[in-house]
Structure formats: structure tokens, C-alpha cells
C-alpha positions in Angstrom: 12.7 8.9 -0.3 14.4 5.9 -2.6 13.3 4.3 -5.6 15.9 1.7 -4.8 15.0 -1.6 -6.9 14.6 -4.7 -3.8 15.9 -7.7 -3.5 13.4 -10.5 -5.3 12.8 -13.6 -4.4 10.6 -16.3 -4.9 9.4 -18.4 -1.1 9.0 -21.9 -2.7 6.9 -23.3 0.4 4.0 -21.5 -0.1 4.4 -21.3 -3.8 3.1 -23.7 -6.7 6.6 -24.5 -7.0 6.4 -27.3 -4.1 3.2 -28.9 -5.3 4.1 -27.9 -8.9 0.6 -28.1 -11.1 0.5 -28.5 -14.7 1.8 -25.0 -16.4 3.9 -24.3 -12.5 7.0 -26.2 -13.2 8.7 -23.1 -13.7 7.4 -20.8 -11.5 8.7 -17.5 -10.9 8.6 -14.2 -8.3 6.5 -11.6 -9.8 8.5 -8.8 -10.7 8.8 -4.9 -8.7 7.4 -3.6 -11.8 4.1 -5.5 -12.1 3.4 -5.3 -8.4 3.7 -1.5 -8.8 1.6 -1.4 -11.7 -1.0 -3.3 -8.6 -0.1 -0.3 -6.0 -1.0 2.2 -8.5 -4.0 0.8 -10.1 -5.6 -0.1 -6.4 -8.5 1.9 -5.2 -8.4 0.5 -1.5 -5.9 -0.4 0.9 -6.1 -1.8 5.0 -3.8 0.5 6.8 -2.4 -2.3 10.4 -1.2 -0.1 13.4 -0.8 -1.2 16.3 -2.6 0.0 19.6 -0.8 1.0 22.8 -1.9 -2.4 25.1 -0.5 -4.6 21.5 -4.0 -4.7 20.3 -4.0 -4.4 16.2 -5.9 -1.3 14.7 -7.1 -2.3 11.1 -9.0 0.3 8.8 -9.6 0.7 4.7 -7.9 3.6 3.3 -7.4 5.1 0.1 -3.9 5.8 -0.9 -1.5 7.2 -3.9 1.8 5.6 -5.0 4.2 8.3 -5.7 7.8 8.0 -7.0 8.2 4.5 -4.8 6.4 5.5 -1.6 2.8 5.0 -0.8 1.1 8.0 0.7 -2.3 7.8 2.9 -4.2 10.1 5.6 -6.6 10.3 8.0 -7.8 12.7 10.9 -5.2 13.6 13.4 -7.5 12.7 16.2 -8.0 9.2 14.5 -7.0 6.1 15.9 -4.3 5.1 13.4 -2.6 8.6 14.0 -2.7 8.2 18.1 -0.9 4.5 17.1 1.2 5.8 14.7 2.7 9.0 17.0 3.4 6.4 19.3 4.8 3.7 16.9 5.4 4.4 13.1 5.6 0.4 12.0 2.6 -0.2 10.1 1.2 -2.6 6.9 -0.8 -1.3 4.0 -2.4 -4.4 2.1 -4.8 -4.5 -0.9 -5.8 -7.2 -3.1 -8.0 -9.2 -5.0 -10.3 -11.2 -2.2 -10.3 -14.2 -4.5 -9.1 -17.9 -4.1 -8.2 -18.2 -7.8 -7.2 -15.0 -9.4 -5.1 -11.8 -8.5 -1.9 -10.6 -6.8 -2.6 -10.0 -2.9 0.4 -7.2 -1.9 1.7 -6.2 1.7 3.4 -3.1 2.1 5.8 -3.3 5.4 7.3 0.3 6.3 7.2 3.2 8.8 4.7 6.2 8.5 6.6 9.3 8.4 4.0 12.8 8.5 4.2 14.5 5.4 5.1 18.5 6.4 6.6 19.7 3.8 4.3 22.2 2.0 6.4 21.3 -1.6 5.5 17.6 -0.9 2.0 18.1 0.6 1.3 19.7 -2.8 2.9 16.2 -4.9 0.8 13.9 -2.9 -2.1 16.1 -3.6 -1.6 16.2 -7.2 -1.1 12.0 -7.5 -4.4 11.7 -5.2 -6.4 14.0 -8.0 -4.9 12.0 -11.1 -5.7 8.3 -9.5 -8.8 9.1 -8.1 -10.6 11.8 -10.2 -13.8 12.9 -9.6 -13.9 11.3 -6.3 -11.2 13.9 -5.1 -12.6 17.2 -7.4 -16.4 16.8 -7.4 -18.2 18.5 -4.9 -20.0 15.3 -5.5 -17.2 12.6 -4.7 -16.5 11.0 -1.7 -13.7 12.7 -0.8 -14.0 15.9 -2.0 -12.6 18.8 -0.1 -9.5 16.3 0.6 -7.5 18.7 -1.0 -7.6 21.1 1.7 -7.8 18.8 4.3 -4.5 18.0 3.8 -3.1 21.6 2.8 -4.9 23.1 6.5 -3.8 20.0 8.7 -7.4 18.6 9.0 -6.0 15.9 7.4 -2.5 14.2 8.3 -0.3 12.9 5.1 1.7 9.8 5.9 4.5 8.7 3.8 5.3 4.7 3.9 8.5 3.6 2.3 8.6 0.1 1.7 11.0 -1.5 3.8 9.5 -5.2 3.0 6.9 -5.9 0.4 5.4 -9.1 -0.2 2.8 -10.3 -2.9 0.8 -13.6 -3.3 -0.2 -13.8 -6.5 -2.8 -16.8 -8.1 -3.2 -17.2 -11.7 -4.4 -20.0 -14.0 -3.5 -22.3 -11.4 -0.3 -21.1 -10.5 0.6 -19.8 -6.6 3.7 -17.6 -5.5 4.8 -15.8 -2.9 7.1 -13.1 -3.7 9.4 -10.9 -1.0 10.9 -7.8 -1.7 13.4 -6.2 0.4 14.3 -2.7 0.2 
């Protein structure tokens, strides 16, 4: 998978840049590395598949950004793997939920199923240092995930960013930021 550093730029319509407030003269794209620091530090994602007849399939998640690709799972006999063996384009999106504060971020890609035994055991490792507890404890939520994933009761998906964008609100000041990879 790349780490290839996207193309940034800055979509001045729907940025403060248009209406430009007090402090937003200048306003610029938020940079790869903070919107990573987001992917890594977010708890929840929406995983966006898309059914058969067209219909949208939209479902929370929890997911691990690994060396510039953002791994999730679910059951193989789950909705979003039936729409996914049938068509990989998907969007992971996690965020703030608030009008004034926060950096929203869309991750476009494909989801590619994570085989590899080598791999399988890296996306394991990033789930047990981001999440903890949740993944270890025979008390956390997803204890047991672990195996899941190592016995196929669990399918890994691998989503390389193909576009990424981020609408970030602070102090006052809007942007929408693209990446292309």
C-alpha cells in the first residue's frame, strides 16, 4: 500500500475564504499531517457501501490507521461485506457532529480483504494499541476481536485513500480541504 503524500488543496466556495470573517483572510487547507493525527485519534467511523438495487448501506465502525491505509471489519455474512464483494467503492467518515468546532474527514477508496496472515497480524496489533482495553479485556466491547479476525469470523478490509476530504471549523474559520492520492 502507499504512503504517497496527496495533492492539497484548499475549495474556496465552501470555505471562509469567500465570506472571509475576521481572523479568515488568510485561510488555508489543513494539512495531510493534522488530518492523520484526526484518523488515528478517532474512535468511530460510518463505513457508505452501496447495495445491489443503488440503495446506500451506512453503518458505525471502529477502525485503525496503519502506515497510510485505514483498516475496518465486520462479519462476512454482514451487509457491508455482501456490498462490498460486489462493489469495493466505499467512504469511511468520522468527525466532530458540531456546527462550530472540529475537522469532519471523508475517506474515498476501495476495500480490498486483508488475507495475508503477516498483515492480519499488523492490523491486529494497531487495533490493540488504539483501542486498549476495549480489544484485550474480556470486559471490552470488542474483545475476542483478535481472533475474529485471525479464524475468518471477522473479515479485514484495507481502504487506501484514493480521495480524502476534510471540513474543518475553528474560531470562526471554515475550510474544505481535498486530497488526492
Amino acid at each position: 500500500m502507499s504512503a504517497a503524500e496527496p495533492t492539497t488543496d484548499l475549495d474556496r466556495r465552501y470555505s471562509s475564504a469567500i465570506h472571509p470573517r475576521p481572523g479568515a483572510e488568510n485561510v488555508t487547507p489543513t494539512p495531510w499531517p493534522e488530518a492523520q493525527r484526526h484518523l488515528e485519534e478517532a474512535e468511530i467511523f460510518w463505513v457508505s457501501t452501496v447495495r445491489p438495487d443503488g440503495r446506500l448501506h451506512v453503518t458505525p465502525v471502529i477502525a485503525a490507521w496503519h502506515d497510510g491505509v485505514l483498516y475496518f471489519s465486520t462479519g462476512p455474512e454482514e451487509q457491508k461485506a455482501k456490498n462490498l464483494a460486489r462493489d469495493a467503492h466505499c467512504a469511511l467518515t468520522t468527525g466532530r457532529n458540531s456546527l462550530t468546532e472540529g475537522l469532519d474527514l471523508i475517506v474515498e477508496g476501495n476495500a480490498v480483504q486483508v488475507t495475508d496472515p503477516a498483515k492480519v497480524e499488523e492490523v491486529i496489533a494497531a487495533y490493540e494499541e488504539k483501542y486498549g482495553a476495549h480489544i484485550t479485556s474480556p470486559e471490552g466491547t470488542f474483545h475476542g476481536i483478535s481472533d475474529a479476525f485471525r479464524t475468518g469470523r471477522a473479515v479485514v478490509f484495507a481502504v487506501e485513500p484514493d480521495t480524502a476530504y476534510g471540513f474543518g471549523r475553528e474560531g470562526g474559520v471554515f475550510t474544505h480541504t481535498r486530497w488526492v492520492f
